[in-house]
Phi, psi and omega in degrees: 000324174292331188279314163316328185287309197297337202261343174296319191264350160308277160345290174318322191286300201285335147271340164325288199305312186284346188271285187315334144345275174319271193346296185311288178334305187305334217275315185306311170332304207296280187309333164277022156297306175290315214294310169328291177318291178324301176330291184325294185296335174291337191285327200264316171303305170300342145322301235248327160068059139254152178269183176299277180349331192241347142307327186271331164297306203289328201261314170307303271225309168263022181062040187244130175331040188205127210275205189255000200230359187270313199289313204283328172288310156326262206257030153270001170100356208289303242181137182288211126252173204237177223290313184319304127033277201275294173324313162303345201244322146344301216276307182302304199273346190054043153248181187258134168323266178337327203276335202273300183303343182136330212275338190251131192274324168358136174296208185239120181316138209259157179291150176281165191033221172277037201288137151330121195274136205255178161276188160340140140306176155261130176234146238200155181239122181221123176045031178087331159297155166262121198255199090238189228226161198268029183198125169296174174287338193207078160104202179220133246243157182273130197297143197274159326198096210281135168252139192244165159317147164294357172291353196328297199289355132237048157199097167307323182279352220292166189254144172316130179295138171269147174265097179294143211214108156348147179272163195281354167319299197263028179299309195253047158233144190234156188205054204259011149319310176237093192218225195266317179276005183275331163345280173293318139356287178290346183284307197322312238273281210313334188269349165129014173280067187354097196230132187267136169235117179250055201245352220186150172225093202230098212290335181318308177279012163228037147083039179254140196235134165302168181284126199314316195294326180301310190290351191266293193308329179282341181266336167290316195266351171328328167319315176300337198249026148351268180282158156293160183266195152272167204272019148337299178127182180279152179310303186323307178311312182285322186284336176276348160238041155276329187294324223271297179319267224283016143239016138273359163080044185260133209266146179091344210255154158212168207296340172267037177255002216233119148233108155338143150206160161275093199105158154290313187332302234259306204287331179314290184317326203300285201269358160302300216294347192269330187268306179279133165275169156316100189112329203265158184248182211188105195268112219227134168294167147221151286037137180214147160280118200314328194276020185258306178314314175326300183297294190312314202273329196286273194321020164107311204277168179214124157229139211296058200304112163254134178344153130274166178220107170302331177272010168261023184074024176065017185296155179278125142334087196261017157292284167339306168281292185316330169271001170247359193269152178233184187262023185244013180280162223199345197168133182222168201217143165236167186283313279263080044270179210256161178194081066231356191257358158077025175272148208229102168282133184257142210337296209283313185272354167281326197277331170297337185274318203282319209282328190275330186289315178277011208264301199258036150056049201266149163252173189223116192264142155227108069050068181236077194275301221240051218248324174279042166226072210219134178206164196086104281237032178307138188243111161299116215231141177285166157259335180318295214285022175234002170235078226267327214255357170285126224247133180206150157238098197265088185266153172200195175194243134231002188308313212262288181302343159246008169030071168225029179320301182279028161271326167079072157256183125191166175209140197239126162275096190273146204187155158090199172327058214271345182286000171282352184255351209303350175278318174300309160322336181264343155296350222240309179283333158268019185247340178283310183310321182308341201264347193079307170161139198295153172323123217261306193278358172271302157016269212290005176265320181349317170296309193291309185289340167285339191245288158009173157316148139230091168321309202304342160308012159260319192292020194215011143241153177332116168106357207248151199294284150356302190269338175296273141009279140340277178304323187303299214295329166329304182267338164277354156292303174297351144287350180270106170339148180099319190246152143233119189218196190255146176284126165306144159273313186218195202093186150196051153223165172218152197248105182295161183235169169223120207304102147336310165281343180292319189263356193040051191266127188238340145145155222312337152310314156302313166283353173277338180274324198273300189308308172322308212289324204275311200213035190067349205259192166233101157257182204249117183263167209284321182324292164352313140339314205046082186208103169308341207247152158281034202239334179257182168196170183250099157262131209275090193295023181278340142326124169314158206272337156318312173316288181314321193273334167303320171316321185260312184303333172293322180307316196278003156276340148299328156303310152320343170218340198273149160195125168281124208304175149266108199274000000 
């Protein structure tokens, strides 16, 4: 018996030893990943005889995103760059990406002949890529870096390999909900960190549970669920949020008005891409949920931030939109309630948005995903039902309100004035066919969660998790010298301001990088948002108050010492 205890605790020990092994490696992988780059990259710049500055000029010069406080993390080591990135700075230095991150043991390309060590290249936009020219402004540059088969070293002659390049569709779409510092989040994660992230509102991983019944029904009909449905969606489904509409009083609508997506997301994308030409604007809040902008800009549209106005409870400018619609707008869209600042509108400032719409013959996409997450004992008003005579699209979903984010259901309602659309409506149906048809077993709940119990309705009065939740973080942010926001009405998120000159902050991707790296935690900085000013952020209250109250106090102690440098 002694000798099994012993040979157990051998065992044990020797796996231990080999987990603490890993554990070492990765974390070391990681940093020497950073460490590589940075080296590389400094190596290539001085190659190159450019500074951080001119890097930060040459990417201003091709529309690429990227700032003095991004090149300066790049090269103290803090941090990589995600692949768009890696590249521009590969093209600019004329060396190979692998070679620059790290993945190539290959030496650093030597300059050719005797050259003068040049400035800035001259760089050129060529087919959506950020390019350069065979020759710099002061001499000619070192060639850059031929990447071959992996077969080289027996077969010499082998031909260079082509290097596919992203389409020039995503020069200008950004998505930093999930973007370069949720990136360095995952590297931190890979290495063994912990990170609370109140970056994303995703209710699973702070204990918000589906309803037992939406899972018992989806688990009786999964047999059923098999086949594609039509691509609509299921009838039972469309009939239950044709019911749901027409107790919202949205006018005009039947059931082949009601499209299923996987997700609002899917369906957004859906109808920019059916609606815009090259050229046509689109009026978009800011603050905006990042992916309307995306979506508007990948189809081709350029879109149009008109205010939100934090000292009106963050309600739209509706002056602000009146000075931005021109003759190429085609449409404009609100949040409501709102995400990322939880403003809830109310009647009066919607029939001033339907009055201006009907002025400039505007269709109006409205975005009410969180239209059952409503508190203070507040009524979620459609603006469709105040727009009858009007072209209106309405999405919403069960992701938030039945906390089903990864069932990925949602849905959009067209209503009100559809024959002024009838062309548009038949892209909208050939881009739904093309797709075949939305997730067939989230579907089949649609009915049971609309008509059901709705638990989240516990959560959004005193006492109720949400609403608890909510009153803390309100208030221990806004005692944290420095901060101020507006209280959210719906929703779980709240968007905070931040005195900028007190922290000296110029900008907020960096403080959103410094915070995660100094204290783990991950929010969403206001750019991200497409909110212009360096002053916000986005946090997500779905973490238990316990959670939440650990959460603040490390901000207000980072806070308590940061001040940001000027680069």
């Amino acid at each position: 018996m002694n000798q099994i205890i012993r040979s157990a605790i051998i065992n044990l020990s020797f796996e231990l030893h080999c987990f603490i092994f890993k554990l070492n490696f990765f974390s070391l992988k990681g940093d020497f990943q950073m460490t590589t780059f940075s080296d590389r990259l400094k190596e290539a710049m001085y190659a190159q005889n450019l500074k951080q500055i001119d890097l930060v000029h040459i990417a201003a010069e091709n529309n690429v995103k990227l700032g003095k406080s991004h090149v300066s993390q790049y090269v103290s080591g803090k941090t990589v760059p995600r692949n768009d990135i890696l590249h521009f700075l590969a093209d600019t230095l004329h060396v190979d990406a692998d070679w620059l991150l790290g993945d190539s043991q290959e030496n650093f390309t030597a300059r050719e002949n005797n050259s003068v060590a040049p400035k800035a290249p001259s760089t050129t936009k060529t087919s959506g890529s950020v390019g350069t020219s065979n020759s710099s402004k002061r001499g000619t540059t070192p060639m850059k870096k031929t990447i071959t088969d992996k077969n080289d070293n027996d077969n010499a002659g082998s031909s260079a390999m082509h290097i596919f390049k992203k389409s020039s569709k995503l020069d200008n779409v950004l998505y930093d909900v999930r973007g370069p510092v949720v990136e360095e989040a995952a590297r931190m994660e890979e290495r063994g960190t912990h990170v609370l992230k109140l970056n994303i509102g995703n209710p699973a991983p702070f204990g918000f549970r589906t309803p037992d019944e939406v899972i018992y029904d989806m688990s009786q009909q999964l047999s059923d669920c098999e086949g594609y449905s039509p691509s609509q969606g299921l009838f039972s489904a469309r009939k239950a949020i044709m019911q749901y509409s027409q107790i919202k009083k949205l006018p005009n609508v039947t059931i082949n008005d009601i499209y299923t997506g996987n997700g609002v997301s899917e369906l957004i994308n859906l109808c920019m891409s059916a609606l815009l030409d090259n050229g046509d604007e689109i009026l978009i809040p800011s603050p905006d949920y990042p992916l309307w902008t995306a979506c508007a800009t990948l189809a081709g549209g350029k879109a149009v931030h008109y205010i939100c106005d934090e000292q009106s409870d963050w309600y739209p400018d509706i002056e602000d939109m009146r000075r931005k619609i021109t003759d190429h707008t085609k449409a404009l869209v609100i949040i409501n309630p709102n995400n990322p600042t939880g403003a809830l509108y109310p009647k009066e400032v919607l029939q001033k948005i339907v009055d201006l719409a009907r002025e400039h013959h505007l269709i109006i996409f409205s975005d009410e995903i969180y239209d059952r997450l409503v508190m203070d004992g507040k009524e979620h008003i459609s603006i469709a039902s105040l727009a009858p005579d009007l072209f209106c699209v309405t999405f919403s979903g069960l992701s938030k309100s039945h906390m089903i984010a990864g069932f990925r259901i949602g849905w959009m309602v067209l209503s009100g004035n559809k024959a002024i659309a009838k062309d548009y409506i038949e892209g909208i149906k050939m881009l739904s066919n093309m797709r075949l048809c939305s997730n067939v077993p989230a579907q089949s709940v649609v009915q049971t969660a609309l008509w059901g119990n709705q638990s989240v309705n516990d959560y959004l009065v005193p006492g109720g998790r949400i609403y608890e939740q909510r009153e803390y973080i309100y208030k221990a942010l806004t005692d944290i010298p420095g901060i101020t926001a507006v209280k959210p009405q719906a929703a779980f998120y709240m968007f905070p301001k931040i005195d900028v000159k007190k922290f000296n902050i110029v900008n907020d991707e960096k403080f959103a990088l410094d915070l995660l790296q100094d204290k783990k935690i991950l929010i969403v900085q206001g750019s991200g948002f497409n909110w212009k000013q360096p002053d916000h952020f986005r946090v997500v209250y779905l973490p238990r108050i316990e959670v939440l109250k650990e959460a603040v106090g490390k901000i207000s102690d980072f806070l308590s010492y940061y001040r940001q440098g000027v680069e």
